[in-house]
ZAGUPA-677139 format. One line per 2 residues: number of its first residue (from 1); their letters; for each residue z, x, y of C-alpha. Coordinates in steps of 0.2 Angstrom, whole numbers, plus 5000, padded with zeros to 4 digits. Layout:
REM residues N
NUM = A = Z:X:Y | ...;
***
This chain:
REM residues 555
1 = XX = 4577:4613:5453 | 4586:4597:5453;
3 = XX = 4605:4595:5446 | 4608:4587:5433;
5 = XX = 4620:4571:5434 | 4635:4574:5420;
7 = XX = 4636:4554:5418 | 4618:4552:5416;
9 = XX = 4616:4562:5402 | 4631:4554:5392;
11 = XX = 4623:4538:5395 | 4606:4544:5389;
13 = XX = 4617:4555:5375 | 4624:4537:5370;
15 = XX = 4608:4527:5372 | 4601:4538:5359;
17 = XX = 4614:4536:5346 | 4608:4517:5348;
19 = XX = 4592:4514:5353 | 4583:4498:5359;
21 = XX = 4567:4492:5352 | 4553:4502:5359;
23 = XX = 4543:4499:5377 | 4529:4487:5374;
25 = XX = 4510:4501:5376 | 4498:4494:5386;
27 = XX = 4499:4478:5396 | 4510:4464:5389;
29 = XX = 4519:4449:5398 | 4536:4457:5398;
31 = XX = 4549:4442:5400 | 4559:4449:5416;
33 = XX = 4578:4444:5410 | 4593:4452:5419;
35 = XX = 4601:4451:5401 | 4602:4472:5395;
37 = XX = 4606:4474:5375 | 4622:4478:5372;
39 = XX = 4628:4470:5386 | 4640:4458:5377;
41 = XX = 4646:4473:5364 | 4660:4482:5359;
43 = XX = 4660:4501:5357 | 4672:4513:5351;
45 = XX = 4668:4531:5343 | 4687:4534:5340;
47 = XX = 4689:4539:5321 | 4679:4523:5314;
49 = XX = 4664:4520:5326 | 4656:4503:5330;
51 = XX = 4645:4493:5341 | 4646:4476:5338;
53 = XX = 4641:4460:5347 | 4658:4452:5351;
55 = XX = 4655:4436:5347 | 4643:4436:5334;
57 = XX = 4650:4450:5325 | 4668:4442:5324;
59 = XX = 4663:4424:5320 | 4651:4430:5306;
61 = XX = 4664:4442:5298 | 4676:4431:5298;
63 = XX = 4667:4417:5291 | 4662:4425:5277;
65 = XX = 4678:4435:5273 | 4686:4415:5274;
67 = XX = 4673:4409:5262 | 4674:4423:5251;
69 = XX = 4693:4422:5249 | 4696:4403:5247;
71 = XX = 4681:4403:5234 | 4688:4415:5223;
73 = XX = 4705:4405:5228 | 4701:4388:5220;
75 = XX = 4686:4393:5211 | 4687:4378:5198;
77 = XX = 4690:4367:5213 | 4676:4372:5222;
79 = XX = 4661:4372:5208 | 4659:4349:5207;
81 = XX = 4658:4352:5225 | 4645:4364:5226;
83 = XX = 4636:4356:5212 | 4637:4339:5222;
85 = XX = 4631:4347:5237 | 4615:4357:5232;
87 = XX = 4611:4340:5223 | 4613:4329:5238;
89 = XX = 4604:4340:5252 | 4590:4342:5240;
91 = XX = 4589:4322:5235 | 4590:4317:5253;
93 = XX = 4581:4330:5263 | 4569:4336:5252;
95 = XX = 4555:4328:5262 | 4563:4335:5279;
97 = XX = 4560:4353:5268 | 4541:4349:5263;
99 = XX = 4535:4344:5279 | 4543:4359:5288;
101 = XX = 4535:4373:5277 | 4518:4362:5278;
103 = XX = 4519:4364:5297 | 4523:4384:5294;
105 = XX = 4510:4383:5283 | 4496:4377:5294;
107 = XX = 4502:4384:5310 | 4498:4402:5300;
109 = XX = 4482:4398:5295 | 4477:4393:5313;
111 = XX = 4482:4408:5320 | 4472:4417:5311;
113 = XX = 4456:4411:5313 | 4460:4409:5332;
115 = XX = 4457:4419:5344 | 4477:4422:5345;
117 = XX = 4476:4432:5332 | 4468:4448:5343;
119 = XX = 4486:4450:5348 | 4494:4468:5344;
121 = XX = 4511:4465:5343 | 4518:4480:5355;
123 = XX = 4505:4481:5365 | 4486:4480:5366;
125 = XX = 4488:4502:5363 | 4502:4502:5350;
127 = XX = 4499:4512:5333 | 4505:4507:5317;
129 = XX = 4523:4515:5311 | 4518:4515:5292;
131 = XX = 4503:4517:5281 | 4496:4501:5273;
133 = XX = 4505:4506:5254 | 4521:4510:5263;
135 = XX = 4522:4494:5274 | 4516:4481:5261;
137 = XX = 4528:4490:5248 | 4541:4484:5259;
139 = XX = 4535:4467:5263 | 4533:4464:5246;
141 = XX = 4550:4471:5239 | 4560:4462:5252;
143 = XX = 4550:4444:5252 | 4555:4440:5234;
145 = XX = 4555:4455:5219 | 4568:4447:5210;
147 = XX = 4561:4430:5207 | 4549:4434:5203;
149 = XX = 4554:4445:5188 | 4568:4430:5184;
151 = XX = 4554:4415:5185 | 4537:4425:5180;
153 = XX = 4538:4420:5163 | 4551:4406:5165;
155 = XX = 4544:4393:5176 | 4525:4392:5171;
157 = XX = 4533:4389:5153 | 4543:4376:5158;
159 = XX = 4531:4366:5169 | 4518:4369:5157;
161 = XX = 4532:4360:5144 | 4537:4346:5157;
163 = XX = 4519:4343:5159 | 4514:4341:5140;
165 = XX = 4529:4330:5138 | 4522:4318:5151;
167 = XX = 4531:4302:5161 | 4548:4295:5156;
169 = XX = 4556:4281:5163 | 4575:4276:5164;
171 = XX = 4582:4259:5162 | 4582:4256:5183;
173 = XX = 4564:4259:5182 | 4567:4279:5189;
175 = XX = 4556:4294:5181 | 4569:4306:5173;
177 = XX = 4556:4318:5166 | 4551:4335:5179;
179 = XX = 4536:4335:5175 | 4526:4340:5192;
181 = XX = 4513:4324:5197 | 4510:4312:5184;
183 = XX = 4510:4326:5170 | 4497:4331:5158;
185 = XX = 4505:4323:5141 | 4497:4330:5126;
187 = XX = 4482:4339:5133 | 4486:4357:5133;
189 = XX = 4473:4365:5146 | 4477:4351:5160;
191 = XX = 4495:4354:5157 | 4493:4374:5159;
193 = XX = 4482:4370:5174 | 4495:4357:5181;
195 = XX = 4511:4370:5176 | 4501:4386:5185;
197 = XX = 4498:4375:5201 | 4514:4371:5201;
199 = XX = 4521:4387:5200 | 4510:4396:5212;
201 = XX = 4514:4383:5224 | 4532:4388:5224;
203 = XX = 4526:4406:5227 | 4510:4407:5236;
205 = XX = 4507:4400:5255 | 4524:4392:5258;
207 = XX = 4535:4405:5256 | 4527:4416:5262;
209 = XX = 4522:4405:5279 | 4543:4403:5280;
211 = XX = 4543:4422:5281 | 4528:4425:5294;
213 = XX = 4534:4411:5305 | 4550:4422:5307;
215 = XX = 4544:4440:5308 | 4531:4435:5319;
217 = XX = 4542:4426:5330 | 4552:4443:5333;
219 = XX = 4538:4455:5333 | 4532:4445:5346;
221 = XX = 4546:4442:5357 | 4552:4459:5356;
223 = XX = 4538:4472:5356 | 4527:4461:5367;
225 = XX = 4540:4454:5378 | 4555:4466:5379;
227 = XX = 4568:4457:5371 | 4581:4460:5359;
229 = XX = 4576:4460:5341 | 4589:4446:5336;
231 = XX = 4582:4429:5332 | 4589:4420:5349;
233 = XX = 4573:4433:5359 | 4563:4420:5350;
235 = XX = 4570:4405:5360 | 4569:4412:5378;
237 = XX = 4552:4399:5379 | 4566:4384:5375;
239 = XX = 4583:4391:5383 | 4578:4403:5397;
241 = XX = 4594:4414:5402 | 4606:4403:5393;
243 = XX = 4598:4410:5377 | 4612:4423:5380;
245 = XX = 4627:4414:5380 | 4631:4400:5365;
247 = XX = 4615:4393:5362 | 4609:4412:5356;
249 = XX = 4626:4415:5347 | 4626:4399:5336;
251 = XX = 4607:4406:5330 | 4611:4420:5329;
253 = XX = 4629:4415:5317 | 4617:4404:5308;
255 = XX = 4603:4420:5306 | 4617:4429:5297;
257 = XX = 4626:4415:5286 | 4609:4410:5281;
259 = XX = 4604:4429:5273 | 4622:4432:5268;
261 = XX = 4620:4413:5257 | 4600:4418:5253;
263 = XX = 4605:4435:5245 | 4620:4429:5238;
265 = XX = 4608:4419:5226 | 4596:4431:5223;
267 = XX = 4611:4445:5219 | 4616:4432:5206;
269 = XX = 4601:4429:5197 | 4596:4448:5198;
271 = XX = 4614:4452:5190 | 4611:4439:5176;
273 = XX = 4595:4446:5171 | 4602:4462:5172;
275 = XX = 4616:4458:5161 | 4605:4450:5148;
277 = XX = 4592:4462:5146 | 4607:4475:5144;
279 = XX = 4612:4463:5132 | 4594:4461:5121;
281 = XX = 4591:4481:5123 | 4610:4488:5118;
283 = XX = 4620:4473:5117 | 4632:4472:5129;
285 = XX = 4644:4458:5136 | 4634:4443:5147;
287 = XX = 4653:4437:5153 | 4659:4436:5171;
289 = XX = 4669:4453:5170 | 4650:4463:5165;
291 = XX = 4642:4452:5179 | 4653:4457:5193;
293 = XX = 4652:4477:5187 | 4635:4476:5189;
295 = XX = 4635:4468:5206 | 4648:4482:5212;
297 = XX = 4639:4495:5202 | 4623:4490:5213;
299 = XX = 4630:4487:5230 | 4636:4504:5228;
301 = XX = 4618:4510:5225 | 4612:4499:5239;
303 = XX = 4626:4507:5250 | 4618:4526:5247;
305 = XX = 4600:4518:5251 | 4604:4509:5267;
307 = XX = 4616:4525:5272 | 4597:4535:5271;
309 = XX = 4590:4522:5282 | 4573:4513:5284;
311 = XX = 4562:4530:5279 | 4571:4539:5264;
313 = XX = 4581:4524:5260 | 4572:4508:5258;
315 = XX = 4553:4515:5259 | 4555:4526:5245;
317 = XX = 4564:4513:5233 | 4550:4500:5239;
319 = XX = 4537:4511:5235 | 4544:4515:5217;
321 = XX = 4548:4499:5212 | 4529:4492:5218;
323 = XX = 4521:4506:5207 | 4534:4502:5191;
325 = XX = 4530:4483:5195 | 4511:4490:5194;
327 = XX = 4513:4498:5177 | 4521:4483:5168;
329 = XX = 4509:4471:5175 | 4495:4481:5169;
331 = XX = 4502:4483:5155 | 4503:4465:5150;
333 = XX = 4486:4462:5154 | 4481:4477:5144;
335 = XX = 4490:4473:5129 | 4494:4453:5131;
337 = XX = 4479:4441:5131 | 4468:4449:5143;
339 = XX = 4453:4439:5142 | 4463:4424:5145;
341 = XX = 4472:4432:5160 | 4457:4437:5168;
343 = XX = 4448:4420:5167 | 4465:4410:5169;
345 = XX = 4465:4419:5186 | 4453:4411:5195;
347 = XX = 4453:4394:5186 | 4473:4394:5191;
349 = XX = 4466:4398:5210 | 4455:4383:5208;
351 = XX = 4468:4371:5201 | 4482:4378:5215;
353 = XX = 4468:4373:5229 | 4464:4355:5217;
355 = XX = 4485:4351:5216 | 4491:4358:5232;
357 = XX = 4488:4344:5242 | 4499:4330:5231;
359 = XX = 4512:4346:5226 | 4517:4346:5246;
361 = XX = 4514:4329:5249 | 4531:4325:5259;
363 = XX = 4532:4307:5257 | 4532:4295:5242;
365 = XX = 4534:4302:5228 | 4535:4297:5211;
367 = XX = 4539:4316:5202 | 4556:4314:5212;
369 = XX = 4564:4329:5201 | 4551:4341:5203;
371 = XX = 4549:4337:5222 | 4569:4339:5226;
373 = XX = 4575:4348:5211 | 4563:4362:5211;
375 = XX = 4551:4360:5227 | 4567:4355:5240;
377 = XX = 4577:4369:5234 | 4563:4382:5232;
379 = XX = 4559:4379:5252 | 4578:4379:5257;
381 = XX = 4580:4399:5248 | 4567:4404:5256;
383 = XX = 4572:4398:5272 | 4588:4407:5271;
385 = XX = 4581:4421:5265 | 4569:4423:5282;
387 = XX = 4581:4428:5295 | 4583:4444:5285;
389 = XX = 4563:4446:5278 | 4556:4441:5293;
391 = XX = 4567:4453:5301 | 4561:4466:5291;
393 = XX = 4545:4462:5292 | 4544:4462:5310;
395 = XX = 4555:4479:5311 | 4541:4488:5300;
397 = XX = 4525:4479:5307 | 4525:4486:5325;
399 = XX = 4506:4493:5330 | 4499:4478:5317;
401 = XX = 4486:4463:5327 | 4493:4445:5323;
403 = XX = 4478:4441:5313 | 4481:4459:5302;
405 = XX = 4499:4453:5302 | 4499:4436:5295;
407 = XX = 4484:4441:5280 | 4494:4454:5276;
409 = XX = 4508:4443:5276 | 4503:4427:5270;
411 = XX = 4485:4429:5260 | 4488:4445:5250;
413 = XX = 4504:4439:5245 | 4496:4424:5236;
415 = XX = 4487:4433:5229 | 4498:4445:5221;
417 = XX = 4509:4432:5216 | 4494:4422:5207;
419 = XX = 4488:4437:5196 | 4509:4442:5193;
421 = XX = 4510:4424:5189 | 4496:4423:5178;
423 = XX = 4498:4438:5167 | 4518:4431:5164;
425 = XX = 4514:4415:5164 | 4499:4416:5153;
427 = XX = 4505:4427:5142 | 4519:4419:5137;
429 = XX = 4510:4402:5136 | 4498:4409:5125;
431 = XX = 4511:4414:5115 | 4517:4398:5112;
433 = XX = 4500:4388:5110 | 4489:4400:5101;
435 = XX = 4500:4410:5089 | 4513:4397:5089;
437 = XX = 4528:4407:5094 | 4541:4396:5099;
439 = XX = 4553:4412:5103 | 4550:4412:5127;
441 = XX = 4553:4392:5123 | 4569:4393:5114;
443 = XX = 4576:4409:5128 | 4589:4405:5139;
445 = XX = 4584:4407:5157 | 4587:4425:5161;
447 = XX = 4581:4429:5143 | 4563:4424:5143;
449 = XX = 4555:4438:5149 | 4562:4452:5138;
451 = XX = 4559:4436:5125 | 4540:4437:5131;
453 = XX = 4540:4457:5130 | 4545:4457:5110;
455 = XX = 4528:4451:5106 | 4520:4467:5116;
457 = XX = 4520:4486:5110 | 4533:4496:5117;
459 = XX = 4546:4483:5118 | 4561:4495:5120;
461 = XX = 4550:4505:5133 | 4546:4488:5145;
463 = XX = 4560:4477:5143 | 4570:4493:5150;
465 = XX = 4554:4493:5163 | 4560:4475:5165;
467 = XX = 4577:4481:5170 | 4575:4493:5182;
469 = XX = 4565:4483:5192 | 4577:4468:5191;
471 = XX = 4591:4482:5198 | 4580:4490:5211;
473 = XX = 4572:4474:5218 | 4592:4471:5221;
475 = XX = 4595:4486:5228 | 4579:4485:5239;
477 = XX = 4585:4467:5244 | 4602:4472:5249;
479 = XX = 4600:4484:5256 | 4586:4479:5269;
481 = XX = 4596:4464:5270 | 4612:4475:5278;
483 = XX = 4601:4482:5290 | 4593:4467:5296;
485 = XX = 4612:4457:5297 | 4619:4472:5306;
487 = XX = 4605:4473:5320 | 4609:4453:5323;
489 = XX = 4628:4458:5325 | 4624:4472:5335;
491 = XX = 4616:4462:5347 | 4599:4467:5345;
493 = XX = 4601:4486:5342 | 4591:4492:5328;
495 = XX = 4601:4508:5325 | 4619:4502:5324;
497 = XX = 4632:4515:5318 | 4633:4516:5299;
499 = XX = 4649:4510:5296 | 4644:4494:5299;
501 = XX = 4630:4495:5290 | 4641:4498:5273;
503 = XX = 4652:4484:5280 | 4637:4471:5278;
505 = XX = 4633:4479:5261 | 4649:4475:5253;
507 = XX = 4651:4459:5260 | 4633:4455:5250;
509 = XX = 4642:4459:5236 | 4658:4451:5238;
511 = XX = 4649:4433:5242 | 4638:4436:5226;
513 = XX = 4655:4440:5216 | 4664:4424:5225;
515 = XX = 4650:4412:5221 | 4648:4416:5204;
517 = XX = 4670:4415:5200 | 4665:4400:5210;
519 = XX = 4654:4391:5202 | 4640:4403:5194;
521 = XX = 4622:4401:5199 | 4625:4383:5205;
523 = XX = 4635:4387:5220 | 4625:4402:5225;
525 = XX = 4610:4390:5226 | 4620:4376:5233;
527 = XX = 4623:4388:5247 | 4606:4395:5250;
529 = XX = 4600:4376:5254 | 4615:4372:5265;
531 = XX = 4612:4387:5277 | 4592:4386:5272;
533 = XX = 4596:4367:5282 | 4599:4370:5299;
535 = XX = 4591:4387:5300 | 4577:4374:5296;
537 = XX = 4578:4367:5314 | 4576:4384:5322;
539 = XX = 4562:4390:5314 | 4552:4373:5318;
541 = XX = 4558:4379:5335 | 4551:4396:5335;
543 = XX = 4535:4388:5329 | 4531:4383:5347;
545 = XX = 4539:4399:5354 | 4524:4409:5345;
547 = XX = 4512:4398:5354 | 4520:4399:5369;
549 = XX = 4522:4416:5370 | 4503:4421:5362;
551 = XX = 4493:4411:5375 | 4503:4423:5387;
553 = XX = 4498:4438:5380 | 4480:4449:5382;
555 = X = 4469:4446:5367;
***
C-alpha cells in the first residue's frame, strides 16, 4: 500500500473545483507549451471565492464598470456621439466587413467538402457530450433567437417596401433610397423575391460562417491541441509562446468587450419587444423606467439559469424555447398563407442563391444604404456576438467531426432561418398585398410582429407566445454569454467559481441599461460595430490558424 501525499490531494481537491478542458482521446498533435492554465491567476476561497486571470479579468472589469458609469453620467452627451460613430464605421468600413465574412464564408464551405473535414475535434476517439436536439437547441438559441423574433416580420416587410419603391436620386447625384440592388419598383413578386433575398442574406451563410469560424477555431485548438479554451489558444500558429503574455491578453480584452457590446444590443432590442408586446396584450408603459425593469427583471432570471450551469441551466431553457419557437412557426404556417409559404420556400432559396452574389459584392456599390446601413452593421453584430457563440459552440460540440461541425453549424442553420423567414415574412407580406392590410406596415419596429399575429386565431394565445420567447431567447443569450466571458477572464477554466459568473451577468445588464439611458438602440448598435472592428482582424487571423492546425491533425 502506498501513502498518500497530504499536498497532492489538496491539489487534485483544487483542480477539481476548477477543471481544464478535457485530454484530447486518441492521437492528436498536442502543442507541447510550458504555459499551465491558471498559471497567471488569482485565487482566493476566503468568504467571496475567485479565480480570475489577473490581467484580463481586471482590464475587462474595469473597462466596462468605466463605460457603464460615464454613459449613464453624460447620457445626452454621449448619444450624437454614438450616433456619429456607428454611422461612420459603417460608411467607411462597410467593404472591409463584406469581404471578411465572404472569406469566413468560403473557407467554411471548403472544409467541408475536404478532406479536413474527417477531423474529430478531441480526438479521432472522442464521443459526443449531447444528443443532436439538445446541442443544436443550444446553437441555435445562443446564435441569434432574438433577432429573429425582432426582424421575422419586420425586415422582409421593409425590403419588400424599399424595393417596390424603387431608385431615388439626391441633388449630388447619390441614391438615398434602401432599396437592396437596383430594386424592383412596382412589380410585386420580383420585389418579394428581391426583399426575401435580402433578408436571408443577412441571416443565412454569413453569420453563421462568423460563428463557425470562431467555435471551430477553439474546438480545435483546445481539444485537439491541449490549449486553453480562451480565443488567444487559437493564435499559438501566429504568436508561438508569446501568445501568453500581451498579444493573448489584448485578444482576449477584445473577446470580452466585443460579447459585452454584442449582447448589450441584443438585451435592448429583446427588452423593447418585450415591453411592446406587454404593451399590445395589457397595456403597459413602453418608457425607459418599464425598459430598464425588464432588463433587471431578466438578468435576475438569467442569474438563477447560469447559477444551474451548462445542463439544468442553459440546455433545459434552450430546449423549451426551440419547442415553443416550434409551435408558433407551425402555427403560422398552419393558419397564415400556407400554400404561399410552402412554395415561397423554395422559390426564396432559388432567388437567395440568384442575389447572393451582387448582395456581398464588397466593392462598388451603387445601393450604398443597404450595403452599409444594413449589410455593414448586420456583419459587425454578428462579429461581436462570436467570441461568446463561438465559445459556446465549441464548449458543447466536443466528440462532433469538422465536417458534422460546420453542417450543423452553418447549412442547417440557413435553412432554419429561410423557412422562420418565410412563414414571418410571407405572411405578413401577404397580408399587405393580397388582403390589403396595411396594419405590419404602419407598426413601429418592435410592434410588427404581434401587429402580424392580430390577423391569425388565437391572437391573445401567440403574441404572449411571441413574448415568452422574446424573454427566454434573452435569458438563454445571457446567460450562456456569462459563462463564456467568465471562462475568457478565468484564463481558460471552464468551471470558474460562481461568483463570478453572477458578476458577468449583471454587468450584461448594466451595459444594456447604460446604452439605452445613453442613447437607446442607436448606441447599443453603435457599440456592437465598434468592437465587432477589431475583433474583425482576429478572426481573419484564426482563419489561417484552422488551416494550420487541421493539416496537422489525423483524418
Amino acid at each position: 500500500m502506498t501513502e498518500k501525499d497530504p499536498g497532492a490531494e489538496a491539489d487534485l481537491d483544487t483542480q477539481s473545483k476548477v477543471e481544464p478542458v478535457p485530454a484530447p482521446q486518441g492521437r492528436t498533435e498536442i502543442i507541447e507549451t510550458d504555459y499551465e492554465i491558471g498559471r497567471d491567476n488569482l485565487t482566493s476561497s476566503w468568504k467571496l471565492e475567485f479565480d480570475i486571470h489577473q490581467v484580463v479579468f481586471t482590464v475587462s472589469a474595469l473597462g466596462v464598470l468605466a463605460f457603464t458609469f460615464f454613459t449613464m453620467a453624460f447620457q445626452e452627451e454621449l448619444e450624437p456621439v454614438f450616433i456619429g460613430m456607428r454611422g461612420w464605421l459603417t460608411s467607411n468600413l462597410d467593404w472591409f466587413f463584406l469581404l471578411s465574412a465572404n472569406i469566413f464564408v468560403l473557407l467554411s464551405l471548403f472544409l467541408i467538402v475536404s478532406p479536413l473535414g474527417k477531423v474529430r475535434l478531441g480526438g479521432p476517439e472522442a464521443e459526443p457530450s449531447f444528443s443532436y436536439i439538445g446541442w443544436f437547441s443550444m446553437l441555435f438559441a445562443a446564435g441569434m433567437g432574438i433577432g429573429l423574433m425582432f426582424y421575422g416580420v419586420s425586415e422582409p416587410l421593409s425590403h419588400f417596401d424599399s424595393a417596390m419603391g424603387g431608385i431615388s436620386v439626391g441633388e449630388d447625384g447619390i441614391r438615398t433610397d434602401w432599396a437592396p440592388l437596383g430594386g424592383a419598383e412596382g412589380d410585386v413578386a420580383e420585389a418579394t423575391r428581391l426583399g426575401m433575398a435580402a433578408t436571408i442574406f443577412h441571416w443565412g451563410l454569413h453569420p453563421w460562417a462568423i460563428y463557425a469560424v470562431v467555435g471551430l477555431a477553439l474546438a480545435l485548438f483546445s481539444y485537439n491541441k491541449g490549449l486553453p479554451l480562451t480565443l488567444r489558444s487559437c493564435f499559438y500558429p501566429i504568436f508561438g509562446e508569446r501568445v501568453w503574455g500581451w498579444p493573448g491578453h489584448i485578444i482576449d480584452i477584445l473577446a470580452i468587450f466585443s460579447t459585452i457590446f454584442g449582447l448589450a444590443t441584443s438585451l435592448g432590442i429583446g427588452a423593447q419587444q418585450s415591453a411592446a408586446g406587454l404593451n399590445f396584450l395589457f397595456g403597459f408603459s413602453t418608457s425607459n423606467p418599464m425598459l430598464i425593469t425588464l432588463i433587471l427583471a431578466i438578468t435576475v432570471v438569467a442569474l438563477v439559469s447560469v447559477v444551474a450551469g451548462l445542463d439544468a441551466g442553459v440546455k433545459r431553457l434552450s430546449e423549451i424555447n426551440m419547442a415553443l419557437a416550434a409551435i408558433l412557426l407551425f402555427f403560422i404556417i398552419a393558419f397564415g398563407p400556407t400554400l404561399e409559404i410552402v412554395s415561397g420556400f423554395f422559390a426564396n432559396l432559388l432567388a437567395y442563391g440568384e442575389y447572393l452574389p451582387a448582395l456581398s459584392m464588397p466593392f462598388e456599390r451603387e445601393d450604398a444604404n443597404f450595403a452599409s446601413g444594413w449589410t455593414a452593421f448586420y456583419w459587425a453584430w454578428w462579429i461581436s456576438w462570436s467570441p461568446f457563440v463561438g465559445m459556446f459552440i465549441a464548449r458543447v460540440s466536443r466528440g462532433r467531426t469538422v465536417r458534422e461541425f460546420l453542417i450543423a453549424v452553418l447549412i442547417v442553420p440557413t435553412i432554419l432561418s429561410v423557412i422562420w423567414m418565410t412563414a414571418m415574412g410571407g405572411t405578413a407580406i401577404s397580408q399587405l398585398v393580397n388582403d390589403g392590410l396595411t396594419g405590419v406596415q404602419d407598426a413601429a419596429l418592435e410592434l410588427k410582429l404581434f401587429e402580424m399575429l392580430t390577423h391569425l386565431p388565437l391572437t391573445g394565445l401567440t403574441s404572449f407566445v411571441g413574448i415568452i420567447l422574446v424573454i427566454v431567447f434573452f435569458v438563454t443569450s445571457s446567460d450562456s454569454g456569462s459563462l463564456v466571458i467568465d471562462a475568457v477572464a478565468a484564463g481558460g477554466k471552464v468551471n470558474a467559481p460562481t461568483p463570478q459568473r453572477v458578476f458577468w451577468t449583471i454587468s450584461e445588464g448594466l451595459v444594456a441599461i447604460a446604452l439605452l439611458l445613453g442613447g437607446g438602440l442607436a448606441a447599443s448598435q453603435a457599440m456592437a460595430v465598434s468592437t465587432g472592428l477589431p475583433f474583425t482582424v482576429v478572426l481573419l487571423g484564426a482563419c489561417y490558424a484552422i488551416v494550420h492546425g487541421l493539416l496537422k491533425e489525423a483524418r
